[in-house]
C-alpha positions as CSV (number, residue, x, y, z in Angstrom):
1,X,-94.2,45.4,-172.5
2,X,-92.3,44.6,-175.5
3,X,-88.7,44.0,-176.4
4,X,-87.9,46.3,-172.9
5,X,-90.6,48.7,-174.0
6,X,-93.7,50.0,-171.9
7,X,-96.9,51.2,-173.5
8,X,-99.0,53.4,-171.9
9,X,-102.1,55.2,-173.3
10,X,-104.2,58.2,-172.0
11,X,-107.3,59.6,-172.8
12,X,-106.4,63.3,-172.3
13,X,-109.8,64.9,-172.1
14,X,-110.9,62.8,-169.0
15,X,-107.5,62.7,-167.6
16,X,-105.0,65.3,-168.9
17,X,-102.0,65.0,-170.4
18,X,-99.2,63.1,-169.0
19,X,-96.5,65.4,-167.9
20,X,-93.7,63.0,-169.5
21,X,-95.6,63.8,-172.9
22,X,-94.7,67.2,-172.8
23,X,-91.6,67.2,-171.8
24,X,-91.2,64.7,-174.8
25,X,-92.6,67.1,-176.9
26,X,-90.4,70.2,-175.7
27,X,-86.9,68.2,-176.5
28,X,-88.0,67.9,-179.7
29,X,-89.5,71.6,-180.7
30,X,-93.2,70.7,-180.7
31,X,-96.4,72.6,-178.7
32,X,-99.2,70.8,-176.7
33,X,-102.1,71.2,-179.2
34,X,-105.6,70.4,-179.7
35,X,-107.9,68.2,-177.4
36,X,-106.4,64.0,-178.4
37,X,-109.3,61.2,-178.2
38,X,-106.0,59.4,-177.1
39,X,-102.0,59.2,-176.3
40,X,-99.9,56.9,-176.3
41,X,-96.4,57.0,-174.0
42,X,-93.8,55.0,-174.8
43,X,-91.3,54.3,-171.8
44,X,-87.7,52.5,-171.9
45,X,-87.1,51.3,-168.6
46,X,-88.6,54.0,-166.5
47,X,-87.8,57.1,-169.2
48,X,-90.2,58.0,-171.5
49,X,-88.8,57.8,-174.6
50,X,-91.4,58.2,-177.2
51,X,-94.8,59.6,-178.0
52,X,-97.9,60.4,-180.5
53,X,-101.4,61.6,-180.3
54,X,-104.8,60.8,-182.6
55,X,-107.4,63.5,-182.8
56,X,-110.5,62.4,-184.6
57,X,-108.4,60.9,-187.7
58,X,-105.7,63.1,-187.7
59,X,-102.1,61.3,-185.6
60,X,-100.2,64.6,-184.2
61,X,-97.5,65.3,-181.8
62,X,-94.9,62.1,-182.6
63,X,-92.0,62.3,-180.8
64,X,-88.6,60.5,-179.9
65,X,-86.2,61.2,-177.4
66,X,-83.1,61.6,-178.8
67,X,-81.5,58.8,-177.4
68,X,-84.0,56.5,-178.6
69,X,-84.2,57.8,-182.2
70,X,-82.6,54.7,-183.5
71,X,-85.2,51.8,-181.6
72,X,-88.2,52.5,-184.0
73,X,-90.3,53.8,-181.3
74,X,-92.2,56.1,-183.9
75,X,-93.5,53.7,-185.6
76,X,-94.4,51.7,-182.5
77,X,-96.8,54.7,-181.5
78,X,-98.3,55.0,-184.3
79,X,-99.0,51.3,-184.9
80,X,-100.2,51.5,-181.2
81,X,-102.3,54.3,-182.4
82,X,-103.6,52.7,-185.1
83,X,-104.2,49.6,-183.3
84,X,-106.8,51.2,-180.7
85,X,-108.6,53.1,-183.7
86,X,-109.3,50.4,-185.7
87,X,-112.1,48.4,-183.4
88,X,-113.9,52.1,-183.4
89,X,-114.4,51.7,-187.2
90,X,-111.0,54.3,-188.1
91,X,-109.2,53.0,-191.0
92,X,-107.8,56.3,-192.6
93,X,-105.4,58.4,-190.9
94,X,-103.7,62.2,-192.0
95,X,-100.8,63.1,-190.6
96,X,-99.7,66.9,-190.6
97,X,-95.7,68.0,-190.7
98,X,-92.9,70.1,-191.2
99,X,-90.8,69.2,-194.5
100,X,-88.0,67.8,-193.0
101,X,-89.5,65.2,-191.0
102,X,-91.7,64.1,-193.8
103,X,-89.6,61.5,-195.3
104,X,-90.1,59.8,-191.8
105,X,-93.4,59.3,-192.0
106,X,-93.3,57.9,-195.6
107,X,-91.2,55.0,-194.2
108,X,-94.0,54.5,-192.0
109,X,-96.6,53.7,-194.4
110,X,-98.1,57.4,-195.2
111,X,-98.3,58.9,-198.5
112,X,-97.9,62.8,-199.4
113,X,-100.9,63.7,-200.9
114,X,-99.8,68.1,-200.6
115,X,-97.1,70.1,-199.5
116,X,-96.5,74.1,-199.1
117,X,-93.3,75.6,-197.7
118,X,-93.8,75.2,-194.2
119,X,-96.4,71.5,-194.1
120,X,-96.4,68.4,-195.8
121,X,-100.1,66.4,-195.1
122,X,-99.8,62.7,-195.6
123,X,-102.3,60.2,-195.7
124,X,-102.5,56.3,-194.7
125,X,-105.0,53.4,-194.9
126,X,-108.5,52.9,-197.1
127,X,-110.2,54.7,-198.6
128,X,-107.6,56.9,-199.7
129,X,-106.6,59.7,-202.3
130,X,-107.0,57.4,-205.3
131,X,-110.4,56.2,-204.0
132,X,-111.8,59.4,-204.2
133,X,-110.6,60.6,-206.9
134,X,-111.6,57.7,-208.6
135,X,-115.1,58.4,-207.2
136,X,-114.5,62.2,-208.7
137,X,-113.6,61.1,-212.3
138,X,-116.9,58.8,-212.5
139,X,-119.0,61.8,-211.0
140,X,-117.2,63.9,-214.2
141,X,-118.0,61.0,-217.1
142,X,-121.3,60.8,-215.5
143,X,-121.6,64.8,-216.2
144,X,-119.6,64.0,-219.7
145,X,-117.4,66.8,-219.4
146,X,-113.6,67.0,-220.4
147,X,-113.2,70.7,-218.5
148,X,-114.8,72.4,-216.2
149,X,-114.8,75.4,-213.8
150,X,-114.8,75.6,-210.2
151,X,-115.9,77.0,-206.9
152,X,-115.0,75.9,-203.3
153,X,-117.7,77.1,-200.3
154,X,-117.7,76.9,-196.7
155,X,-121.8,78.4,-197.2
156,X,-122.3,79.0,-193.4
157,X,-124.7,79.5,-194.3
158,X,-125.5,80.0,-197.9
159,X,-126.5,83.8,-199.0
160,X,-127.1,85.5,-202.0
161,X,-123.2,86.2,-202.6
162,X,-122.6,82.3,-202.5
163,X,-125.6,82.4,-205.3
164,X,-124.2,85.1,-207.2
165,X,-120.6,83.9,-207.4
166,X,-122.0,80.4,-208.3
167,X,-124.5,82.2,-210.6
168,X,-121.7,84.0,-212.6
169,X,-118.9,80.8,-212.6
170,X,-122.0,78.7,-214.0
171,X,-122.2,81.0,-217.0
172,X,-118.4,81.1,-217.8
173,X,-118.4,77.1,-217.3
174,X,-119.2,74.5,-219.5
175,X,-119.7,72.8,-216.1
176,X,-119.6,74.0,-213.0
177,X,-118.5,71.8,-210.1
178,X,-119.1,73.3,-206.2
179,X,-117.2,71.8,-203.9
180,X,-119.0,72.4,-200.4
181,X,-116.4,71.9,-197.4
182,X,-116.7,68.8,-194.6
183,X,-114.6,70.2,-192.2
184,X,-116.9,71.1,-189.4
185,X,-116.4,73.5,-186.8
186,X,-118.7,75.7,-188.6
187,X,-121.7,77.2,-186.9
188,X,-124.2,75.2,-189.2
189,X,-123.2,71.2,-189.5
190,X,-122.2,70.2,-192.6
191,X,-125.6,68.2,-193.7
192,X,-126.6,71.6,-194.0
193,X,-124.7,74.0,-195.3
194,X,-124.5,70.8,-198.0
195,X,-127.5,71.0,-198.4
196,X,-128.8,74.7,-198.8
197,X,-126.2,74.5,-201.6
198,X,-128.1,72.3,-203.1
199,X,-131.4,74.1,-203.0
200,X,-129.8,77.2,-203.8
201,X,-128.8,76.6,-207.0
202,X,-131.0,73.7,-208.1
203,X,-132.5,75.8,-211.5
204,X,-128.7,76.2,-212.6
205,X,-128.8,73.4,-215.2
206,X,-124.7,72.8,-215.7
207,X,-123.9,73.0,-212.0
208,X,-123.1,69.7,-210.0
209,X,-122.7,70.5,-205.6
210,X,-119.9,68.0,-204.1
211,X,-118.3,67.1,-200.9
212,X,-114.9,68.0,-200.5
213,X,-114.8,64.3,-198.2
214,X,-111.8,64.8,-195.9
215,X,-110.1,66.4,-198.8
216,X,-109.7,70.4,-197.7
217,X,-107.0,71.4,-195.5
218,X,-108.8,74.3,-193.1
219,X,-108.0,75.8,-189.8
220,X,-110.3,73.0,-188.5
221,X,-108.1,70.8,-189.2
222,X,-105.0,72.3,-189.7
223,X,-102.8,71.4,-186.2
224,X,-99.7,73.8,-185.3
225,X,-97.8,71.8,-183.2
226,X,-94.4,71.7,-185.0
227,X,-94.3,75.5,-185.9
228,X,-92.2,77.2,-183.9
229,X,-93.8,80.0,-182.7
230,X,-95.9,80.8,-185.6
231,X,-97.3,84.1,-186.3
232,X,-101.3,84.3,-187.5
233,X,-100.2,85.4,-191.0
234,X,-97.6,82.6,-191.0
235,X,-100.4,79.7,-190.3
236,X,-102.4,81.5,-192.9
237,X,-99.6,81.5,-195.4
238,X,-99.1,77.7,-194.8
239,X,-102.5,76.2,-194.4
240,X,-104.1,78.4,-197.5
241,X,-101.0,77.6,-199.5
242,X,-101.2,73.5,-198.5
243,X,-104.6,73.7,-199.2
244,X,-104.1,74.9,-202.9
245,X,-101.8,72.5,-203.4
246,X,-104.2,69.5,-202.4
247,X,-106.8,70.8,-205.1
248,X,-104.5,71.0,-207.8
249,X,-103.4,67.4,-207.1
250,X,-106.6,65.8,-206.7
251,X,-109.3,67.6,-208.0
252,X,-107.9,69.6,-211.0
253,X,-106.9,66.5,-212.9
254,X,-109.6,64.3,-211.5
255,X,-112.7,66.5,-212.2
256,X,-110.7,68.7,-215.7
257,X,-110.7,71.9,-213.7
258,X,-109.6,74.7,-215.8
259,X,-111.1,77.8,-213.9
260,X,-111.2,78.4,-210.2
261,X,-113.5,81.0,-209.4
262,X,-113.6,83.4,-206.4
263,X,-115.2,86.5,-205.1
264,X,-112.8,89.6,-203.9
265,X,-112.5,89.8,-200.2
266,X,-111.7,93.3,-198.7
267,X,-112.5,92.2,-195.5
268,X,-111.6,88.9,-194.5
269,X,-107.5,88.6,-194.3
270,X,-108.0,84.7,-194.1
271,X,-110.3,84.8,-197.3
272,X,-108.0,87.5,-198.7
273,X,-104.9,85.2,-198.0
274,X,-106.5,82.1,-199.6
275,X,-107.2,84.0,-203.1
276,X,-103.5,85.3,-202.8
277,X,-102.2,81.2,-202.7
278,X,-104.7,80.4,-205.4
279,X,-103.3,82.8,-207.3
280,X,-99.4,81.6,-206.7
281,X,-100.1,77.7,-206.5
282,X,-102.9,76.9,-209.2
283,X,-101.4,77.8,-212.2
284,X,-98.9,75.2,-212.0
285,X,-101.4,72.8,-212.2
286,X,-102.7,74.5,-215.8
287,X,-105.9,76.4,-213.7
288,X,-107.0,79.9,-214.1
289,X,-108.0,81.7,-210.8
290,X,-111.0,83.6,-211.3
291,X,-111.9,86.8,-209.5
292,X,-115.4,87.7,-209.3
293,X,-116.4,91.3,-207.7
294,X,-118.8,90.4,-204.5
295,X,-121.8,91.3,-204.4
296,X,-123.1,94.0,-202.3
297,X,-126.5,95.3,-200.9
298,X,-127.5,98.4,-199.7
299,X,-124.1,99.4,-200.1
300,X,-122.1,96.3,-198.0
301,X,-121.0,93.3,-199.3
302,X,-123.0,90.2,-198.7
303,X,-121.6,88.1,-196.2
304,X,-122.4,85.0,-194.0
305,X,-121.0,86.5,-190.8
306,X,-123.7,89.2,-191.7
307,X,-126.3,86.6,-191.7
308,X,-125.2,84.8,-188.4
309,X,-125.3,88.5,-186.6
310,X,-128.9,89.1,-188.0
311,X,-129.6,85.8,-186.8
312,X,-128.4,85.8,-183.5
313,X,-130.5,89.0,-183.0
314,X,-133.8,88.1,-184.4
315,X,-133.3,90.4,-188.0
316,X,-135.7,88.6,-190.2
317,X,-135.9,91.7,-192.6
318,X,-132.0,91.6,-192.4
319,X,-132.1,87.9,-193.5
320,X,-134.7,88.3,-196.3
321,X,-132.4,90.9,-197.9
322,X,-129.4,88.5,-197.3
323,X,-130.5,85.0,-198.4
324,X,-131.8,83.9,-201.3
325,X,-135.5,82.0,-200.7
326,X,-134.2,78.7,-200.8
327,X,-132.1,79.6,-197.5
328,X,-134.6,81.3,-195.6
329,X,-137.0,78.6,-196.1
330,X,-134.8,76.0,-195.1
331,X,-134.0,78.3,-191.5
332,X,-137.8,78.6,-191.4
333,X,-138.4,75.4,-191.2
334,X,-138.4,72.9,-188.2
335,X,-135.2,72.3,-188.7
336,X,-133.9,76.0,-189.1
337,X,-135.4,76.9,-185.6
338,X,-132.6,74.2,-184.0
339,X,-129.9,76.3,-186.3
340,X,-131.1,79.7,-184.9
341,X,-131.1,78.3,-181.4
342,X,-126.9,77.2,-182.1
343,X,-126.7,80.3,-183.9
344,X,-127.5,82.8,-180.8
345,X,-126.0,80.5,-178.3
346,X,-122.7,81.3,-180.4
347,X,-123.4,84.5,-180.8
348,X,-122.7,84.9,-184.6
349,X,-119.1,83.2,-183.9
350,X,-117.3,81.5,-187.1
């Protein structure tokens, strides 16, 4: 209890969420999202008045009561957010919102790092944007180039088309950096999708394989909560859009990108939608998107959802055809058999 207020917290997956949260969250146009490691309430007297949720290292779902929007109480959650992370060895924090509410958060500490027309992602604490870019532009004078092509991969896992678009980018670089994706609510962790990129395109003498870090927005990270109603090509538009925008801020200047390259997508809508944002958002940062013609196989384009199926059903003639050597060995090996076993149990899923 301070200055009249009451903090309460809640660990939501062992005990659910507090019916005065969402209420809170109703008044003020925001959705119940996600699963938070914790929440805190915020109660003046005996009304709640303000609240905010932390979800791995992401704070979500900050709200006031409109008659308490003048007592600071936002910053009090977060700080009381903050506070509880910090012994659990959390020192950075993101924090996903609309536009208009993001010159609220700035007074709180966070700093824009990207912004599209519907989300603005902020960041606070160490290390931070300019940490890793810092760490970016040594990994680019350690290379000793002054520009260089792109190519950003989920590789889940990594097939011949990853090889192939690599392959070609490589040869229409002077360097070539691949930026593998952290984010992971893939069906392979990230250690290895990171590194089967690696062994994949080992013999390719001017290409360097990176992690993105926390650095790339995806729906894994992405939350929803203050969209209103939000259709699935709206959330598309937004994230794929915000996401562009955060690699032309950080790693075009940091790592002289000048090309981003990626393959055609008839089939995927999200992967279709991400070239499409590319293609509006990159060229104001001086970069060139790239599109290179997948690559196909018996007449179908190589894909990794095709290589999770043949997985999940036992095709190993289907997966030789699919994934370059260094891939199959790596599934092949003791550790692959624990990737097939996660790969049946989710049947193929994303």
């Amino acid at each position: 209890m301070s200055f009249g207020v009451e903090v309460e917290l809640f660990h939501p997956p062992r005990h659910g969420m507090p019916k005065e949260v969402k209420g809170l969250l109703t008044s003020q146009g925001l959705r119940l999202e996600g699963a938070p490691d914790v929440t805190v309430l915020l109660k003046v007297g005996s009304c709640p008045a303000a609240t905010a949720s932390l979800e791995g290292d992401v704070i979500k779902m900050v709200a006031v009561a409109e008659e308490f929007q003048e007592m600071g109480l936002a910053a009090q959650a977060v700080s009381r957010l903050i506070e509880w992370a910090r012994p659990k060895g959390l020192g950075h924090f993101f924090i996903y919102t609309k536009p208009s509410e993001a010159d609220k958060f700035a007074t709180l500490g966070f700093t824009e790092i990207a912004r599209s027309d519907g989300a603005v992602l902020l960041e606070m604490g160490r290390p931070n944007r300019d940490d890793f870019a810092a760490s970016l532009g040594a990994l680019r004078d350690e290379v000793g180039v002054l520009e260089s092509g792109a190519v950003v991969m989920n590789a889940n896992p990594f097939t011949k088309g990853h090889r192939y678009l690599a392959k070609i980018a490589a040869s229409m670089s002077e360097h070539l950096f691949v930026v593998v994706v952290r984010a992971d609510r893939s069906s392979f962790p990230f250690e290895d999708r990171f590194e089967m990129v690696k062994l994949g395109l080992s013999d390719l003498p001017n290409v360097t394989v990176l992690d993105s870090g926390p650095y790339a927005v995806s729906s894994a990270t992405f939350p929803t909560y203050f969209l209103r109603d939000p259709s699935k090509e709206e959330l598309i538009t937004i994230e794929t859009r915000l996401d562009a925008d955060l690699f032309g801020r950080l790693f075009v200047p940091s790592l002289g990108v000048r090309r981003r390259f990626v393959g055609t997508e008839p089939y995927c809508p999200v992967t279709a939608a991400y070239n499409r944002a590319m293609m509006e958002v990159l060229p104001r940062y001086g970069v060139e998107v790239v599109e290179i013609p997948r690559l196909e196989l018996s007449g179908r384009p190589v894909s990794a959802s095709l290589v999770r199926s043949a997985m999940a059903e036992g095709r190993l003639e289907d997966l030789k055809e699919l994934l370059p050597e260094t891939t199959l060995s790596y599934l092949l090996s003791e550790r692959g058999r624990l990737l097939f076993e996660r790969v049946a149990a989710a049947k193929g899923g994303h």
